[in-house]
C-alpha positions in Angstrom: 161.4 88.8 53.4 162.0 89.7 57.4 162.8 86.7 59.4 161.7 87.6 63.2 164.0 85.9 64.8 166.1 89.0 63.9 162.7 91.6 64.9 161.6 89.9 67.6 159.8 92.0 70.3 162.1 92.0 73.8 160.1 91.8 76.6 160.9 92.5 80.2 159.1 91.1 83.0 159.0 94.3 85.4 157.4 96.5 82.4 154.2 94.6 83.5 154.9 96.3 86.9 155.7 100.1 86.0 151.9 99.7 84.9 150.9 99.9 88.5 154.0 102.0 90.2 151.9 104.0 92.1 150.1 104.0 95.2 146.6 105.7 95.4 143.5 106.2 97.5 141.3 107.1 94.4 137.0 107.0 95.7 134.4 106.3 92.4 134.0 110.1 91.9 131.6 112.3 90.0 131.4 109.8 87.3 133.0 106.8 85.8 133.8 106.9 82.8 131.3 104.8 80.7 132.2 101.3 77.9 131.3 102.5 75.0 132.7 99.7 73.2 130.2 96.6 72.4 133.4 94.6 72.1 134.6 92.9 75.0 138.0 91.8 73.8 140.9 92.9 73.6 140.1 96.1 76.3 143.0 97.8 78.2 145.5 100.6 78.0 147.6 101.4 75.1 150.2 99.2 76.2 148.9 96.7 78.2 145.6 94.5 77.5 143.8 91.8 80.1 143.4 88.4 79.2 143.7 84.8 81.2 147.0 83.9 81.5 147.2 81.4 83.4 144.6 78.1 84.6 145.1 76.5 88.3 142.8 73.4 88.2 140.8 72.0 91.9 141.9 68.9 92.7 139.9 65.6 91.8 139.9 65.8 88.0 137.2 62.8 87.6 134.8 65.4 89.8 133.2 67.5 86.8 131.3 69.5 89.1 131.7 73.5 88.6 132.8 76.6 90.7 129.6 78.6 92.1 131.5 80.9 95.0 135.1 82.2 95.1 135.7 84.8 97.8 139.1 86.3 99.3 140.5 87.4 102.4 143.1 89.8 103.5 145.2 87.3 104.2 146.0 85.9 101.2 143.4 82.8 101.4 140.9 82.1 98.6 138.0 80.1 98.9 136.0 78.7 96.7 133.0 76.0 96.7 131.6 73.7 94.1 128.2 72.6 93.3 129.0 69.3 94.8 128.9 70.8 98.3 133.1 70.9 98.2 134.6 74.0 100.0 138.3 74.3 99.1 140.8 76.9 100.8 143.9 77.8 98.0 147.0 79.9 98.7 147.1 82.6 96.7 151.0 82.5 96.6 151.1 79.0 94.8 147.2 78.0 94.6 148.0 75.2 96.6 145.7 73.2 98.1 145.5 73.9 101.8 142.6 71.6 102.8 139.3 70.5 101.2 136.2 69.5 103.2 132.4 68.5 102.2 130.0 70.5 103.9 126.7 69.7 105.2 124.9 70.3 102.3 125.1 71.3 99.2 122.4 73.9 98.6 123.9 77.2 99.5 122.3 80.4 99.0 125.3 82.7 99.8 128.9 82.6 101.2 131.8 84.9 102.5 134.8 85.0 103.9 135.7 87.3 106.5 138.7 90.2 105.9 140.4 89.2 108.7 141.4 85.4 107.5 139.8 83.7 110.5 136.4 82.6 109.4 134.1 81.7 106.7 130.3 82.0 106.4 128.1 79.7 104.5 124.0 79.5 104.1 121.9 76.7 104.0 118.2 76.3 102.7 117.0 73.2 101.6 113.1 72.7 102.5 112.9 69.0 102.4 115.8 68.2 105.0 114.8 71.4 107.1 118.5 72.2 107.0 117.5 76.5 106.9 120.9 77.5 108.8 124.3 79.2 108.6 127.3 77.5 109.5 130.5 79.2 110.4 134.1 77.9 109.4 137.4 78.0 111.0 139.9 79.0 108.2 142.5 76.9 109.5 141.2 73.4 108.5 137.4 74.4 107.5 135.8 72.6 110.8 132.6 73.9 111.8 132.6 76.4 114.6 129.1 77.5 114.7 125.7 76.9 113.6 122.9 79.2 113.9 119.1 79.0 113.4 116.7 81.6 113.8 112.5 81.4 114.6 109.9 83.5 114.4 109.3 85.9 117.0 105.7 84.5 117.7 107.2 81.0 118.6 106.0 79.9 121.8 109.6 79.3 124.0 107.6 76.0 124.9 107.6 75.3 121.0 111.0 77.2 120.0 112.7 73.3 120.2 110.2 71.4 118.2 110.6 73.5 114.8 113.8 74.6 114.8 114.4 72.1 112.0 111.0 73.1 110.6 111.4 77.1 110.8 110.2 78.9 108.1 113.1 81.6 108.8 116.4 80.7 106.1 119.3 82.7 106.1 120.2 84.4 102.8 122.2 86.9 102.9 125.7 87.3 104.6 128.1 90.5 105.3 131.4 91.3 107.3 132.4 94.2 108.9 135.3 95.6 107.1 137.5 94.2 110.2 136.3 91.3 110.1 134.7 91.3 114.0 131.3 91.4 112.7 128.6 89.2 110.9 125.4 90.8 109.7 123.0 87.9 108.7 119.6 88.4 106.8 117.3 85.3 107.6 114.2 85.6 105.4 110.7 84.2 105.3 109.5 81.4 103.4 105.6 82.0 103.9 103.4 79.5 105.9 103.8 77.4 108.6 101.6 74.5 109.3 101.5 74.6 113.6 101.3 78.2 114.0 102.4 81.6 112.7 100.5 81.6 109.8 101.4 83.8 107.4 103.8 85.2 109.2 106.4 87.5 107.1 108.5 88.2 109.2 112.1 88.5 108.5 114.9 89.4 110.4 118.4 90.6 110.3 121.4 89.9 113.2 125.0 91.1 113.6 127.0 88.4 115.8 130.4 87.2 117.0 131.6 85.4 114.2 134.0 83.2 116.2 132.2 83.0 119.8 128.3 83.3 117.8 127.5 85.7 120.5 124.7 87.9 119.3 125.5 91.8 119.3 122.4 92.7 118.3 119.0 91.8 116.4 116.2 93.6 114.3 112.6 91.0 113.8 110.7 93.7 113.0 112.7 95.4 110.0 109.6 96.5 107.8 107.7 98.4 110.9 110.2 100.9 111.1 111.2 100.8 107.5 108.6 100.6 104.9 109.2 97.8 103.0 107.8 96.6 99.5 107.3 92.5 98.6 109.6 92.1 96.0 111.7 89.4 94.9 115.2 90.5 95.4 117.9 89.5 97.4 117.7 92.0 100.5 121.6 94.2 100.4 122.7 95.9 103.1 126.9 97.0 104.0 128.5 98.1 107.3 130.4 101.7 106.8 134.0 101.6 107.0 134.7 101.9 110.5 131.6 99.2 111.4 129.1 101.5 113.3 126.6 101.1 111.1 124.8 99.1 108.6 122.7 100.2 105.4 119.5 98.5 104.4 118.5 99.1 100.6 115.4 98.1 99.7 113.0 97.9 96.5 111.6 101.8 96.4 114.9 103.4 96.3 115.3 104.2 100.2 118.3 103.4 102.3 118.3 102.7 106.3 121.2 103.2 108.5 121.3 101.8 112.0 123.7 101.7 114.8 125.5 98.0 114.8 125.5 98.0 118.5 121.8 98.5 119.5 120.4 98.3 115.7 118.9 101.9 116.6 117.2 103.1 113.4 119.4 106.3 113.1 117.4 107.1 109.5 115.9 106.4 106.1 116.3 108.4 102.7 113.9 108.1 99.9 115.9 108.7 96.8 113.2 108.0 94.8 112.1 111.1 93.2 115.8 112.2 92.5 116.4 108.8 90.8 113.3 109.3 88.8 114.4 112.9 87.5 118.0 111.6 86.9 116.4 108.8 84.5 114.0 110.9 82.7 116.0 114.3 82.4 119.3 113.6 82.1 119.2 109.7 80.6 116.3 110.2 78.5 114.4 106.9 80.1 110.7 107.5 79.1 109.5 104.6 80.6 110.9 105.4 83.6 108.0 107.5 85.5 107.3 105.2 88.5 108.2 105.2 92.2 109.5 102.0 92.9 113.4 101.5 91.7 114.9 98.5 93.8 118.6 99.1 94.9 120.7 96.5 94.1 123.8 95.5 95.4 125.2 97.5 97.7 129.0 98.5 98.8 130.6 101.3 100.7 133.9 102.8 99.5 137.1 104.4 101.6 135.1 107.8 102.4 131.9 106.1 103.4 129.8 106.7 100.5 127.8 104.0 98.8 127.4 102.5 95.7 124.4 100.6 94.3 122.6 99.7 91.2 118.8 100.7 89.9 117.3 98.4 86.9 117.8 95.1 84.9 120.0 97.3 83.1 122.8 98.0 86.0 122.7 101.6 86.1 125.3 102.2 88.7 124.5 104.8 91.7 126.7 106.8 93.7 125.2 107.8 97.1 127.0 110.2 99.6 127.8 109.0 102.7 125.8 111.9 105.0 122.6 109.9 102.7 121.6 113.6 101.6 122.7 113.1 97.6 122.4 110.3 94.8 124.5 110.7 92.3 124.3 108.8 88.7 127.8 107.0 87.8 128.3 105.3 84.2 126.0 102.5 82.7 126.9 98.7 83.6 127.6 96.5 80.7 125.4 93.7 81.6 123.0 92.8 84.2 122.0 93.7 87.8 122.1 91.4 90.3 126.0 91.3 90.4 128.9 91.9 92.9 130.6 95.8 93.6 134.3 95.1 94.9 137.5 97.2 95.4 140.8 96.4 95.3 143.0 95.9 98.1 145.0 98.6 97.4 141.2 100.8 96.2 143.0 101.6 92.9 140.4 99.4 91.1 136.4 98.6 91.2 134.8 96.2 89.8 131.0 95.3 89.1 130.4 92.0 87.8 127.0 90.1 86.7 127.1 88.4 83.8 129.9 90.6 82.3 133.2 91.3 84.0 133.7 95.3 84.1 137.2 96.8 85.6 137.7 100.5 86.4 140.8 102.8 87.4 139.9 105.1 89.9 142.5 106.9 89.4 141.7 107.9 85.7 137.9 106.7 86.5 138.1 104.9 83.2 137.7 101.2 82.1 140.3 99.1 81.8 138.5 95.5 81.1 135.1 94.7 80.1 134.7 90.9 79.3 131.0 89.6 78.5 131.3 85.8 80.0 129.9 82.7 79.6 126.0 81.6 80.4 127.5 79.5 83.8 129.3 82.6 85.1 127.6 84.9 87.6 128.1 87.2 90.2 129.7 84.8 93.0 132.9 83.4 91.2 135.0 86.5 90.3 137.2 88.4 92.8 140.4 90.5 93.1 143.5 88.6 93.8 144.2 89.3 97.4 148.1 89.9 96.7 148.7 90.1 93.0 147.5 92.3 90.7 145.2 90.3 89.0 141.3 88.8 88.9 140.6 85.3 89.8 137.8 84.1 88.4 136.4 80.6 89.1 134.8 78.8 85.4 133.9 75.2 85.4 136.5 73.3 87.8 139.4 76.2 86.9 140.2 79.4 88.7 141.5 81.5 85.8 144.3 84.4 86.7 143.0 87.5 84.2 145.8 90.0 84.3 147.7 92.8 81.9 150.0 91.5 79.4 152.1 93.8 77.2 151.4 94.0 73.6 154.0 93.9 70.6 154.1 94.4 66.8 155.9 91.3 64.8 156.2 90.8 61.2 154.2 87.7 60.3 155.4 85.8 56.9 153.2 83.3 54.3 154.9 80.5 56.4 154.7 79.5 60.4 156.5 82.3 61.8 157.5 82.4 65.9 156.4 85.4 67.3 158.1 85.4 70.9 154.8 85.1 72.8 154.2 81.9 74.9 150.7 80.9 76.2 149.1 78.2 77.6 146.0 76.1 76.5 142.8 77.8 77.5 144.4 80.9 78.2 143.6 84.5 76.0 145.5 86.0 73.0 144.9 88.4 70.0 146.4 88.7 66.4 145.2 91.5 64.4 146.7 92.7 60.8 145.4 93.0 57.2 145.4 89.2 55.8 143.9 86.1 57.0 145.7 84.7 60.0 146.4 81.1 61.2 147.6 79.6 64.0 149.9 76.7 65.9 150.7 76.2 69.2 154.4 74.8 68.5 153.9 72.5 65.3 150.0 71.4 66.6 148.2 73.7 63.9 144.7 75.0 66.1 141.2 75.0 63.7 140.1 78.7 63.7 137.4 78.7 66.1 137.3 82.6 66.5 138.5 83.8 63.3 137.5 87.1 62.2 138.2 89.3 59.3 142.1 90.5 59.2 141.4 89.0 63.0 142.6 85.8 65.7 141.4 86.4 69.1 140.1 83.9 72.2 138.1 85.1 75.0 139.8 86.9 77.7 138.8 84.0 79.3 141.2 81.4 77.0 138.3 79.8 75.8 139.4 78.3 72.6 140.2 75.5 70.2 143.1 75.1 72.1 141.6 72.7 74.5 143.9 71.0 77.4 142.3 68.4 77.9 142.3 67.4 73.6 146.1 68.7 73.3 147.4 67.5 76.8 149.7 70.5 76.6 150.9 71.3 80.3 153.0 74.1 79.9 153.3 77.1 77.8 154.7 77.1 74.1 155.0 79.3 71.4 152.5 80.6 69.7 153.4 80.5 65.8 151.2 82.2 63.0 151.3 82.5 59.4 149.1 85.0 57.2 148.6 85.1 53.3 149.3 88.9 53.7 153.0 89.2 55.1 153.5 92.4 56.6 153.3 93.8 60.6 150.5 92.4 62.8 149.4 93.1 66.7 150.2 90.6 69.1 148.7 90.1 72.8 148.9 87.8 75.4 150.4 85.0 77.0 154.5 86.5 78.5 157.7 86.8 77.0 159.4 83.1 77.7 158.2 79.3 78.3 156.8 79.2 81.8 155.3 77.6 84.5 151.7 78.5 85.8 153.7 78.9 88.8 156.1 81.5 86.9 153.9 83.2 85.4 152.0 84.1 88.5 155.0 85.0 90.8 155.9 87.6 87.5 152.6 89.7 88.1 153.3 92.9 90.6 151.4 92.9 93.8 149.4 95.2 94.9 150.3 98.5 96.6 149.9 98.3 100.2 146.2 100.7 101.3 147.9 103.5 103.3 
């Protein structure tokens, strides 16, 4: 019989890092290459897999309120907000808590952080208080700097004071230039209003200042010169890289860029006849034979070409940046209605929705695809800002989802260490021919997510192995035993007892973006 502690599987730290040793400048080309799997764990390369490996708690443990924003800056700040109306600003060197304020209110519609580190945006729409505005941030110690309402056009300037808290305008959208310098607001329109402007759907869209609020310019009139269908969407719209213009998408498949500076409509493409051919020809969609395919999300990569989404089903979208061509990319695993990042080195994109998908652009193939659970969505996953890693904000814990090497151990009939050292809550796999069972140290952890010939968590760590049953704050070594003896595949967690703190200061950062 083998006794690992003779076997046992070396592992060096900076392996994690030869992983990512190379800088690149990768765009989302002709196609991505599509998940075929259904399974959404363990995904990765050959030698490295994704999983959570570490858990950095908010502050206030008797406040059982949950994460619904996280958002990054250039900077290194992260930001996130719970639905208790608490917005919190984290280091990502140490997570530490930089400062924590309430803010006005606690029903938010979107928020964002600008690239540049100096401000943060946050919308407001709750009818009964009348409190429809955005409020602006300072990064430094979250104190408000601005706060900006908007009224319909046909307001009397007599009137324009009286319903300010009673305008039927609400802001719910929010973009930054990629600089940072600019703020492009959508404020949309709740329907009737009681004094005058009945009816009234107007909706309008401004780019401002965001630290002096000065207005650069403003659009009421959006659907005159760019025909518009009532849907119920969330209205999308991204600056190009250098800022000097912003695109509109909207629910029949068209795309309108204006200049920033005077909102000068510059034009619109109709891509829905292409789409339609590309869905019935080449995808085989049948049902597909209509006109209207509503664009959602929308982001804009290094060369200026945009990338959207068309269905419930999250067919991703390539458009080039001259808006002459539409190009179909690979199917989303999930839903629309998500979130397109890059990372900050644009070696990596990401779409998430309700499933976490991770591609490498410079083999345009996937490297994570994690189906999450029912209180995730769009707003709480993100790119670290330096390491190379995914935060992703569940319940009252930001989880750090990053590669971790695998080995091959031989597993005896009794409690065998296998040199890999994880936290509670955090992901892991065992797979191998016999049944396989578990201990985290000598606590022996029910089989929650047995399979056949088969241990795995969630790549997000959830598990029996509950912190807050087990009290277990720090990693220890995971132990397993099988009725099969023999070799068996192990994943996750790192290579000696650590700290959260160690375990995040181990990851590589990312390569700086030329």
């Amino acid at each position: 019989m083998f006794n690992l502690q003779h076997i046992r599987t070396c592992w060096l730290i900076f392996a994690i890092s030869c992983y990512f040793c190379t800088t690149t400048t990768s765009q989302i080309g002709l196609a991505l290459i599509p998940i075929q799997s259904k399974e959404s764990f363990p995904m990765g390369t050959e030698k490295f897999q994704w999983a959570c490996l570490a858990n950095f708690e908010l502050s206030d443990p008797s406040n059982q309120s949950k994460i619904i924003y996280v958002d990054t800056d250039q900077k290194g700040g992260i930001y996130t907000v719970d639905n208790s109306g608490y917005l919190y600003h984290f280091s990502a060197s140490d997570f530490s808590e930089k400062w924590k304020v309430k803010l006005s209110y606690s029903y938010i519609l979107d928020m964002a952080a600008s690239p540049d580190g100096r401000t943060i945006a946050i919308c407001y729409n709750y009818i009964k208080t009348g409190s429809k505005k955005l409020e602006i941030r300072d990064t430094k110690d979250g104190r408000v700097l601005l706060r900006i309402k908007r009224v319909p056009d046909c307001y009397e300037a007599s009137y324009f004071m009286d319903v300010m808290e009673n305008t039927t305008l609400y802001p719910s959208s929010v973009v930054y230039s990629p600089d940072g310098t600019q703020l492009a607001i959508w404020f949309k329109n709740h329907g009737f209003d009681e004094n005058q402007c009945k009816a009234s759907l107007e909706e309008q869209l401004i780019i401002i200042d965001p630290v002096t609020g000065t207005i650069k310019a403003s659009k009421r009139a959006i659907p005159d010169d760019f025909e518009w269908t009532k849907c119920d969407q969330k209205h999308h719209f991204a600056f190009s890289p250098d800022g000097q213009y912003i695109y509109i998408s909207n629910c029949k498949a068209q795309i309108a860029q204006y200049k920033t500076s005077t909102f000068q409509l510059v034009r619109v493409a109709d891509f829905g006849e292409r789409i339609n051919a590309i869905l019935t020809q080449k995808l085989d969609d049948k049902g597909s034979k209509r006109s209207n395919f509503p664009l959602h999300e929308l982001a804009v990569q290094q060369n200026g070409d945009l990338i959207t989404s068309i269905g419930r089903n999250g067919r991703i979208f390539r458009i080039e940046s001259n808006l002459n061509s539409i190009h179909y990319i690979t199917q989303n695993q999930g839903s629309s209605n998500g979130h397109f990042s890059f990372s900050p080195d644009w070696s990596m994109v990401m779409f998430n929705s309700n499933h976490i998908n991770l591609w490498d652009l410079d083999s345009q193939s996937p490297i994570v695809q994690a189906e999450t659970p029912n209180a995730f969505d769009a707003h709480t996953t993100r790119f670290h800002p330096t390491k190379k890693a995914l935060i992703v904000g569940t319940k009252r814990t930001l989880k750090i989802i990053a590669p971790c090497p695998i080995s091959r151990v031989y597993i005896d009939n009794e409690f065998t260490s296998t040199g890999h050292y994880v936290f509670a809550e955090t992901g892991f796999s065992v797979r191998g021919e016999g049944n396989i069972y578990w201990a985290y140290d000598d606590k022996i952890i029910p089989q929650k997510n047995a399979r056949e010939n088969e241990i795995s968590t969630e790549i997000l760590g959830y598990s029996a192995l509950s912190n807050t049953i087990h009290n277990l704050p720090e990693s220890h070594e995971l132990r397993l035993k099988t009725d099969q003896p023999g070799i068996y595949t192990i994943f996750g967690g790192s290579s000696q007892k650590m700290t959260k703190q160690e375990v995040l200061n181990s990851l590589p950062n990312w390569d700086k973006t030329p």
